[in-house]
C-alpha positions, 0 to 999 in steps of 0.5 A: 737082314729081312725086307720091307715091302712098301705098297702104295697107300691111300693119297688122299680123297679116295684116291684108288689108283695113281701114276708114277710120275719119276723115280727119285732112287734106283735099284741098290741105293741106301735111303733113310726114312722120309727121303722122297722116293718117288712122285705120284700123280693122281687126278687132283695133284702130284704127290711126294712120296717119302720112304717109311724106312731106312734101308737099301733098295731091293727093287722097284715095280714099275716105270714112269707114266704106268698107273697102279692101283692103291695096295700094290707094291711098289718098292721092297727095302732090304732093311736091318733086322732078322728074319722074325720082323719080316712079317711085320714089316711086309704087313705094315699098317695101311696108316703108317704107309700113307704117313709116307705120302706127302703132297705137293706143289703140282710139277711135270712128271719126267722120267729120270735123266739116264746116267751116261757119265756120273753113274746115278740119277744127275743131282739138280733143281726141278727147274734145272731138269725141265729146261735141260729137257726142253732143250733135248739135253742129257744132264750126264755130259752137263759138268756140275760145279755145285757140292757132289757134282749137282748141276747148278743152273749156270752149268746148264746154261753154259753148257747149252752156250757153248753148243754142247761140247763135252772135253772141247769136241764139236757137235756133229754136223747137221744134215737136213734130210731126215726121216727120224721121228721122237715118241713121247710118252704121255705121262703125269699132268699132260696124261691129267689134262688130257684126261680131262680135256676127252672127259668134259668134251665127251660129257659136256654139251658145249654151245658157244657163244661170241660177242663184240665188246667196245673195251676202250672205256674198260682200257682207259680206266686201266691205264689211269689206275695204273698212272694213279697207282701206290708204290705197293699196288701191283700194276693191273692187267684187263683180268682184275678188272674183268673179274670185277665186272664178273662178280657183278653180272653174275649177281643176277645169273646164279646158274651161270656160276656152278658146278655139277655133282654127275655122281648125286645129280646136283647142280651146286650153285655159288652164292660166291665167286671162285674163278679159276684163271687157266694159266699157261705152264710148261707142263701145260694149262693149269688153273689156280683159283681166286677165293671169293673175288666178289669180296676184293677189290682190284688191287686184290685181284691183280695181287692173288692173279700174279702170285698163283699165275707165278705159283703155277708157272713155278710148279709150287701152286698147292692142291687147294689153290689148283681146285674149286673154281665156280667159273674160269676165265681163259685168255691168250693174252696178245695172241687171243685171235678173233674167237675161241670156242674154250672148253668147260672145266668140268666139273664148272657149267661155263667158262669166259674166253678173252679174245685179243682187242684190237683198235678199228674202226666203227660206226656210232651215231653214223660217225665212223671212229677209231675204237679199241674192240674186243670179241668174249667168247663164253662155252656153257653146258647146255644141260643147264645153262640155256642159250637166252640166259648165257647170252642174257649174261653176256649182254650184261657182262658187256655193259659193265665192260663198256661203262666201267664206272657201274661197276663200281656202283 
C-alpha cells in the first residue's frame, strides 16, 4: 500500500489558482480512475475534476468556497502497491495530472449536503440539489426511491408537499418573533460575478445614456411574423429583432462594438457581431454568446436566443458558449422599470439595456395618440466610447427600431 498525492493541475488558459467548488467524495471512500472528485471554478468556467487513480481516499485539503493555487495538494489516495512506487506516484507528471480535469457546463458551486441519515453524500441530480437547496431542505430526511437510496425529483417534491414530515411527524410550530440571522458563504459562480461586477466598476468609466423609443411599429412586426411563422420557426421575442436592428447600426459605429486588451493596451475592434445576451440563472446572470449575428436572420437568432437561454438556465452551457461577446444585450423582460444604468461587461466597451415598453399616450403632428413606448438604456467605457458617438449610435439604433422595414434593406 503507498499514496498517491494529487495536486491541482493547470485547467487550462493559464489558469493559476481555482476555487473549490463541492467535493464529490470523503474521507474513506473507494474511487476508481476518472470518477469525478471534485469541481473547481476558475474565472472562466466550472471544471470536473476526475481522479487519476483507483484507490481509497486518505485525505482531503480544503473546504468549499477556499481558492487554491495550481500545484497544491489537493487529495492524497491510498492506493495498491509497495512503498517502492511512492515516489513516483507523489511526482506524477503535471500532464497526467491535468488529464484528470475535465471541463464542464458552468453550474452553482454548493457545499455537499450533510449526511444526517443515509450516512454519506445523499446520491441526486444537479437539479435536484439545487432546488432542495433553495427550499432550505437537508436531502438526508428526503426518502429516495430511486436505485441506492438516490433521490429522484418526484421524492423532493413529495417530501416539500407533504410539508416535510419525516415517520408522519409534524414540523414544529412557527413563532414570529425572531432574531435568527443565516450566513451564506460567497462561493463558486456568485464568488466569479461579483468578482467581476467590483472589477469593471472600479476599472471602467461607465456613462449612461437613455433614450425614448416608439416600438409600436417594431411590436407590429413581431406579432405579424409570428401570426405568418412556419410550424418549425420558434416563435420571436423583441430580442431577435432587436439584434437584428443592432448588427446594422453598428455597421457604422466599430468602436462601439469592442473589447479591450488592459493587459497590451489594445482596443480590438469586431468587424463581426458577437452579442452576448445576459440571462438570469439561478446561480446568477450568465451571458451565453450568438456568434456572428449579423450573418442570421431572425429565425436564426430567436432559435440560438432560447437554445443557450436554456442551456445557461440548465447549468449545460459550455465554455465557449459563456465568452467572447463584442457587446450585450441586457433585459428584465416585463419587469424592465423606466431606466437602467447596466454594468459593462469587461472586457466589452458597451452594453444595451432594454427597459419595459409600455402603451401611453404622445404627441405627434399636435395629435395626442396611444403609442407602444420604450426607454434603451446603453453603459460605455468612457475611455473609448465618447458620449456624441454613443449617443450618435443610439439615435440610429432608433431609427431602425422605430421604421423596422430598413432593417431589412
Amino acid at each position: 500500500m503507498s499514496q498517491y498525492v494529487f495536486k491541482l493541475p493547470d485547467l487550462g488558459e493559464g489558469t493559476v489558482e481555482a476555487e473549490i467548488g463541492e467535493w464529490h467524495v470523503k474521507v474513506g471512500d473507494r474511487v476508481n480512475e476518472d470518477d469525478v472528485i471534485v469541481d473547481m471554478m476558475t474565472d472562466k468556467a466550472a471544471v470536473e475534476v476526475s481522479a487519476p487513480v483507483t484507490g481509497r481516499i486518505a485525505s482531503l485539503h480544503g473546504d468549499p468556497g477556499d481558492v487554491v493555487a495550481v500545484g497544491t495538494n489537493l487529495i492524497v489516495f491510498d492506493v495498491e502497491g509497495d512503498g517502492a512506487d511512492t515516489a513516483a506516484l507523489v511526482a506524477a507528471e503535471p500532464e497526467a495530472q491535468a488529464a484528470a480535469a475535465k471541463p464542464m457546463p458552468e453550474k452553482p458551486a454548493a457545499a455537499p449536503a450533510a449526511p444526517a441519515k443515509k450516512g454519506g453524500r445523499v446520491m441526486t441530480s444537479p437539479a435536484v440539489r439545487a432546488r432542495a437547496k433553495k427550499a432550505g431542505i437537508d436531502l438526508a430526511d428526503v426518502p429516495g426511491s430511486g436505485a441506492r437510496g438516490r433521490v429522484l425529483a418526484r421524492d423532493l417534491e413529495a417530501f416539500i408537499a407533504s410539508g416535510g414530515r419525516v415517520g408522519g411527524a409534524a414540523p414544529a410550530p412557527a413563532t414570529r418573533e425572531t432574531d435568527e440571522v443565516e450566513e451564506i458563504k460567497v462561493i463558486g459562480v456568485r464568488r466569479v460575478i461579483a468578482k467581476k461586477m467590483s472589477e469593471s466598476k472600479r476599472n471602467i468609466p461607465h456613462f449612461t445614456y437613455v433614450d425614448e423609443i416608439d416600438v409600436t411599429q417594431f411590436e407590429a412586426l413581431r406579432r405579424h411574423l409570428n401570426e405568418n411563422r412556419r410550424e418549425a420557426q420558434p416563435k420571436l421575442t423583441f430580442l431577435p429583432l432587436l439584434v437584428t436592428a443592432l448588427a446594422k447600426t453598428l455597421e457604422d459605429f466599430p468602436q462601439c462594438n469592442a473589447t479591450y486588451d488592459a493587459d497590451r493596451e489594445v482596443v480590438v475592434r469586431h468587424k463581426a457581431l458577437h452579442v452576448g445576451i445576459a440571462t438570469q440563472t439561478d446561480d446568477g446572470l450568465k451571458v451565453p454568446v450568438i456568434r456572428q449575428a449579423q450573418a442570421k436572420d431572425v429565425w436564426q437568432l430567436a432559435g440560438e436566443v432560447r437554445e443557450l437561454s436554456e442551456l445557461a438556465r440548465n447549468g449545460k452551457a459550455k465554455k465557449a458558449q459563456l465568452t467572447g461577446s463584442s457587446i450585450t444585450i441586457t433585459s428584465l423582460g416585463p419587469l424592465g422599470g423606466i431606466v437602467t444604468t447596466p454594468v459593462i461587461n469587461a472586457p466589452e466597451v458597451g452594453i444595451i439595456g432594454v427597459n419595459k415598453a409600455v402603451d401611453r399616450p404622445v404627441v405627434i403632428d399636435g395629435q395626442i395618440t396611444i403609442r407602444t413606448m420604450m426607454n434603451l438604456s446603453v453603459s460605455f467605457d468612457h475611455r473609448f466610447v465618447d458620449g456624441y458617438d454613443a449617443a450618435d449610435m443610439v439615435r440610429v439604433l432608433k431609427g431602425y427600431i422605430e421604421h423596422p422595414a430598413t432593417m431589412f434593406m
